[in-house]
C-alpha positions in Angstrom: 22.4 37.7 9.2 20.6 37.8 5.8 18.2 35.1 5.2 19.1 34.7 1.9 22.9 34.6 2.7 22.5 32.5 5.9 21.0 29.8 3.2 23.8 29.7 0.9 26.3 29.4 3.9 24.1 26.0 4.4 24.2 24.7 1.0 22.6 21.3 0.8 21.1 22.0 4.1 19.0 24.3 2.1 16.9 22.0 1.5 14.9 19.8 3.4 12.1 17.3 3.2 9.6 17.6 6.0 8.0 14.7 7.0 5.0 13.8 8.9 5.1 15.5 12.7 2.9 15.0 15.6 4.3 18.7 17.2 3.7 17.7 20.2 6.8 19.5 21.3 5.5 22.6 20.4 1.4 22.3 21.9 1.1 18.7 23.8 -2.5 19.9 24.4 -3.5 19.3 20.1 -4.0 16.3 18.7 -1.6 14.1 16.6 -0.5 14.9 13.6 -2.4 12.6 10.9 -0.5 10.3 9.0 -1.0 11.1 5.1 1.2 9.7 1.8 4.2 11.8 0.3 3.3 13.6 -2.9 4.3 11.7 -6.3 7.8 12.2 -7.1 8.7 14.0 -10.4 9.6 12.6 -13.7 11.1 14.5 -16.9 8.3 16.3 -18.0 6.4 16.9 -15.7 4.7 20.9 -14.6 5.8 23.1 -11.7 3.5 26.1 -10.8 5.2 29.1 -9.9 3.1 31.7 -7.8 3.3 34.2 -5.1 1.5 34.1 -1.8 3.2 36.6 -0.1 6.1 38.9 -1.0 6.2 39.9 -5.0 8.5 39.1 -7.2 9.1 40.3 -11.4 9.3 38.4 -14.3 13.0 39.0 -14.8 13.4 37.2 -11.1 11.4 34.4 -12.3 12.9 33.5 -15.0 16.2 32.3 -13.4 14.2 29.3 -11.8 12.3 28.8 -14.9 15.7 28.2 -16.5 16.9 26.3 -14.5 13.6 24.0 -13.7 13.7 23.2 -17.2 17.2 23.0 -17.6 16.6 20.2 -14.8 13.9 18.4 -17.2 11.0 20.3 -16.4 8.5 22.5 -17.5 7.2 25.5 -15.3 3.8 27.5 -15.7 3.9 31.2 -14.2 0.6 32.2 -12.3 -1.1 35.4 -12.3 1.0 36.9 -9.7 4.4 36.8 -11.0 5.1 40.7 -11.8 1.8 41.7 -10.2 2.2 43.9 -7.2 0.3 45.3 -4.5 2.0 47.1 -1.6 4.7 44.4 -1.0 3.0 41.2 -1.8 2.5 39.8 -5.3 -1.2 41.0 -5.5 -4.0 41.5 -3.5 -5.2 39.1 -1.3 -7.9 37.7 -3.2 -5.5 37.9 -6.0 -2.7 35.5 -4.3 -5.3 33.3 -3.2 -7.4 32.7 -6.5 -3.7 32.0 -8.3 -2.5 29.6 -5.5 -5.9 27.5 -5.6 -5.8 26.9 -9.0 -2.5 25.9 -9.1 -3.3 23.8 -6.1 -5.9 22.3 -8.1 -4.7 22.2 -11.0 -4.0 18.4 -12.0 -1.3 19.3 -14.6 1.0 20.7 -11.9 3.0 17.9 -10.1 4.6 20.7 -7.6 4.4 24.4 -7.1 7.4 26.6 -6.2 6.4 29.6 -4.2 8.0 33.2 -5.5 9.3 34.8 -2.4 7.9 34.6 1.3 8.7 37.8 4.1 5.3 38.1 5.0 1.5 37.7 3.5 0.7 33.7 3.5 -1.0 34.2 6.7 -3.6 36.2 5.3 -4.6 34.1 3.3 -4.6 30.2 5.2 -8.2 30.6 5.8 -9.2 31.5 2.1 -7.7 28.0 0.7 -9.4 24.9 -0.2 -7.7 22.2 0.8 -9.9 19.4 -0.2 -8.6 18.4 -3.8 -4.6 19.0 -2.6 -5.3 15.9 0.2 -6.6 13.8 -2.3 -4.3 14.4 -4.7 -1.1 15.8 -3.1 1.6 17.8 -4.9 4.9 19.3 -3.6 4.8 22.6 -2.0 8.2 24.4 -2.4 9.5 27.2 -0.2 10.6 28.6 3.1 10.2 32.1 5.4 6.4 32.9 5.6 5.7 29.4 3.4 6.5 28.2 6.3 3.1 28.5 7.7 2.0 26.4 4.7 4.9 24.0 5.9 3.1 23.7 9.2 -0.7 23.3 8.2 -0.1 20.5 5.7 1.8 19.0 7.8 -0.1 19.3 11.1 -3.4 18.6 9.4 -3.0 16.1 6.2 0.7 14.4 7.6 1.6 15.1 4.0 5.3 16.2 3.6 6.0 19.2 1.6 9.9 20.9 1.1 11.9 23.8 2.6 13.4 25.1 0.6 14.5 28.0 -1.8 12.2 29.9 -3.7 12.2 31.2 -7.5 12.8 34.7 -6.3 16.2 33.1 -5.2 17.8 31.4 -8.1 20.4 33.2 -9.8 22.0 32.1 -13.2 24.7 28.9 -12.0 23.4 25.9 -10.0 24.6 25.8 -6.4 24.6 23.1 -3.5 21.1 24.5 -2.3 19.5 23.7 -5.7 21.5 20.5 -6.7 19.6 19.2 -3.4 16.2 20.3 -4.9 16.8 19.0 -7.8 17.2 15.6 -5.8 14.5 15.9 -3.7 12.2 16.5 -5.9 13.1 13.6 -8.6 13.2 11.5 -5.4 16.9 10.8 -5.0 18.6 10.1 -1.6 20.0 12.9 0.1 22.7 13.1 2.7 23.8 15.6 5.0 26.9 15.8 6.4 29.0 18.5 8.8 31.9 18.3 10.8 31.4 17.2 14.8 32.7 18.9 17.8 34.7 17.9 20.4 31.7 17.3 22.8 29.6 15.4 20.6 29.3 12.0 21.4 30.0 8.8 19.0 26.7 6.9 17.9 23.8 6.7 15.8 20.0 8.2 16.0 17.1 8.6 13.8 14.2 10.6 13.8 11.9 13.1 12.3 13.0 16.4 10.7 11.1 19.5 10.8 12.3 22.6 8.7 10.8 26.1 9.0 11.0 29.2 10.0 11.1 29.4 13.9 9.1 32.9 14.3 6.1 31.6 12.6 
C-alpha cells in the first residue's frame, strides 16, 4: 500500500508523539535510553523551519503546509532546500546538511517540519551537530527516512520528537492527520481510539509509544 495513502486511512493515528525509549527490545546489548525534557510547546506566533534532508520537494508543494501552519497561528521560514534538487534529494549532501543545522540552531525556530523523507537522512546523521539542539530542544516533525532522526534523538538525548506528516504532504483542506498535529504541537491532549475485536480482552495498560518506520 502507498505510504502516503496508508496514512490517511489512519487519520489521527497519523500522528504521534514519541516519547523517551530505552529500545531495549530492539538491542538489549546498548545502553539505556537517557532521560531528557520535551521540547517547548508552541504558542501563536511562534517559527517553524521547513527543510529537506532527504527526498526534494518544490515550492508549490510547500506552500500548502505554509498555508496551513499559519493558518494554524504560525509562521514558517523555508530553508535553502525547498525547490533545490539534486538527483532525488533536496540538494546535495552538504547542501541538506548546512540547511538542517541552521535551522537546528537557529533560536528563532521553535520546531522544524521536514519536506519529504524516501531516502537520504542517513547520509547525513554523522554530519550534524547536535550539541545546541540538546540544550535547547525544538520539535522535529516527520516520518519515512526522518525516522532515523526519530531514533537518534531519541536513543541518545531521551528527547521526544513527532511522527508525523510532512510539508510535502499537505494538500489544500485540513484532515484528521493534521488536526492532530496541530494539537500536538500546541500541546493539547490527544486521544486515540479504534474499534476492538472479538479476542481482545477487557482492561486497561499504559506504556511507552514508539512511532517509525520499521525498515529503518
Amino acid at each position: 500500500m502507498d505510504r502516503r495513502n496508508f496514512l490517511q486511512k489512519l487519520g489521527p493515528l497519523g500522528t504521534v508523539a514519541l516519547s523517551a525509549s530505552s529500545l531495549t527490545a530492539f538491542a538489549e546489548t546498548d545502553p539505556p535510553g537517557i532521560p531528557g525534557y520535551p521540547p517547548p510547546y508552541l504558542k501563536k506566533g511562534d517559527y517553524i523551519g521547513i527543510t529537506c534532508p532527504a527526498g526534494a520537494i518544490d515550492q508549490r508543494d510547500a506552500r500548502y503546509s505554509e498555508v496551513m501552519l499559519e493558518r494554524w497561528g504560525f509562521k514558517t521560514r523555508f530553508g535553502s532546500t525547498i525547490g533545490r534538487r539534486w538527483q532525488q534529494f533536496g540538494g546535495t549532501d552538504e547542501e541538506r546538511v548546512a540547511d538542517f543545522q541552521q535551522m537546528l540552531d537557529d533560536p528563532n525556530l521553535k520546531a522544524i517540519l521536514f519536506g519529504r523523507g524516501g531516502y537520504g537522512t542517513m547520509r547525513i546523521m554523522d554530519k550534524v551537530n547536535w550539541d545546541h539542539f540538546k540544550k535547547n530542544p525544538k520539535w522535529l516533525i516527520g516520518y519515512s527516512d526522518i525516522t532515523a532522526f526519530h531514533c537518534h534523538v531519541s536513543r541518545c538525548f531521551g528527547i521526544p520528537t513527532i511522527h508525523s506528516r510532512m510539508a510535502g504532504g499537505f494538500g489544500s483542506q485540513e484532515d484528521l492527520s493534521e488536526i492532530s498535529l496541530k494539537k500536538a504541537l500546541y500541546g493539547e491532549p490527544i486521544q486515540y481510539r479504534w474499534p476492538s475485536l472479538t479476542f481482545n480482552r477487557p482492561g486497561k495498560a499504559e506504556g511507552i509509544l514508539v512511532g517509525g518506520n520499521l525498515s529503518l
